[in-house]
N, C-alpha and C positions, 0 to 999 in steps of 0.2 A: 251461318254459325255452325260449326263441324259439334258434333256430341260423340262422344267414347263409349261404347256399350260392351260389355262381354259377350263374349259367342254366346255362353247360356242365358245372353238375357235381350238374344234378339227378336225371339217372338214378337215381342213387345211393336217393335219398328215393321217387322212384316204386316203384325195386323192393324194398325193403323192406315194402310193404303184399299182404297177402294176395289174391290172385284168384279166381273173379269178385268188386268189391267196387261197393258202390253209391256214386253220385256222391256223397251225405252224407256217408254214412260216409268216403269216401278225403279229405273237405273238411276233417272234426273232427280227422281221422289228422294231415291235413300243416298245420296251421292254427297252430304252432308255428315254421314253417318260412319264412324271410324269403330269397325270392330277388334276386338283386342282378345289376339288367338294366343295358343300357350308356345307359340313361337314367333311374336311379332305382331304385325297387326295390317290390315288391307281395307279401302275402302268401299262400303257398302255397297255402294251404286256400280263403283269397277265389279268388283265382281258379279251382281247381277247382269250387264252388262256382257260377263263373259259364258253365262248361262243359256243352253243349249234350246229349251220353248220358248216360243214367240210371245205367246200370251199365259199369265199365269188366273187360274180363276180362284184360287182359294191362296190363305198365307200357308197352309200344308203346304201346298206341293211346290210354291215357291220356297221353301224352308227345306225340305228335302232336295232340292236339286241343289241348293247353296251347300246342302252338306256334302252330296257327292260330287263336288266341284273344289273341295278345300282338299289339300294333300294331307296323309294323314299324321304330319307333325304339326299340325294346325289343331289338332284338339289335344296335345299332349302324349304321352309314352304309351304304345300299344299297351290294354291291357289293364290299365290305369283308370279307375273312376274317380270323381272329383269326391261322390258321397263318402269315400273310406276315410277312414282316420276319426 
């Protein structure tokens, strides 16, 4: 069963998986998981999958490299917070 999450609300899905866990395995875990970027949308596990550590020990540092992995029309217009308005 695939589930939709927003980028800010993927925490959620990272810390769910067990620690230290290898890049594979945390790929196959969230590969169900369809996150929905402010230009589209990519699947969870592909993109863990296309992430650079072998092994992640904490959902931090798995969550920070998924950030520096997204291009940066993936979180919306430089410049731009979601808190304004």
């Amino acid at each position: 069963m695939t589930r939709e999450v927003k980028l800010s609300r993927v925490d959620d899905e990272l810390e769910a998986l067990s620690y230290p866990i290898p890049r594979d395995d945390a790929a196959v875990e969230l590969d169900g998981v369809t996150v929905l970027l402010a230009d589209g949308e990519v699947n969870l596990g592909e993109l863990v999958s296309e992430t650079d550590s072998d092994t992640y020990r904490s959902a931090e540092g798995l969550k920070t490299e998924l950030h520096n992995s997204l291009p940066r029309e993936a979180v919306g217009e430089p410049y731009q917070s979601e808190g304004e308005g």
